[in-house]
Residue, then its C-alpha position, 0 to 999 in steps of 0.5 A: x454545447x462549448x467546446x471547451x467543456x470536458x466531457x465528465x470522466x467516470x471515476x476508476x474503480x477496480x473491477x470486482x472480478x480482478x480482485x477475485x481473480x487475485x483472491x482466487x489465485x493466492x491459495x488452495x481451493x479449500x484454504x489458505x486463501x487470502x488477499x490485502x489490496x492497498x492502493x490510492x484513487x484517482x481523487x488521492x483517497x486510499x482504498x483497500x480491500x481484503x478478503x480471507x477465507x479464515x481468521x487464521x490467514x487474517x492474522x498471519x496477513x495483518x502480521x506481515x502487513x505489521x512487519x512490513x510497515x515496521x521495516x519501512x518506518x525503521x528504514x526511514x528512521x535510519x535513513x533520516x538519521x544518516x542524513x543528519x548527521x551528514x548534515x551535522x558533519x558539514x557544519x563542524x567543515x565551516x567552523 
């Protein structure tokens, strides 16, 4: 074999028994429980994982999934508004 050749790494997957470890403890032992795993792989594909013992936890997660997003996109816009209009500013300096 050459000595330049890489031995093939697997690639990482989370293990099962972390994420039911998570799922386990974010509630009750008999309801509330309720788990939304987002993260990106080592080749750059997102994955994610939920889990939820009831419809009722699925919405209120997805709900809070929605605002967060909502909050970030707002933050974003705003922040891409102020840096605009910087930019707009410095241009009426040079005229």
């Amino acid at each position: 074999m050459p000595k330049n050749k890489i031995k093939e790494i697997p690639q990482f997957e989370m293990p099962s028994n972390f994420i039911e470890q998570i799922y386990e403890l974010s509630g009750n032992a008999d309801k509330y429980k309720g788990v939304l795993l987002a993260y990106v792989s080592e080749d750059g594909s997102p994955v994610i994982y939920c889990k939820y013992d009831s419809q009722v936890v699925e919405f209120g997660m997805r709900k809070a999934l929605e605002k967060y997003l909502q909050n970030s996109d707002d933050a974003e816009s705003a922040y891409n508004i102020a840096e605009t209009e910087e930019g707009d500013e410095d241009d009426l300096d040079e005229d």
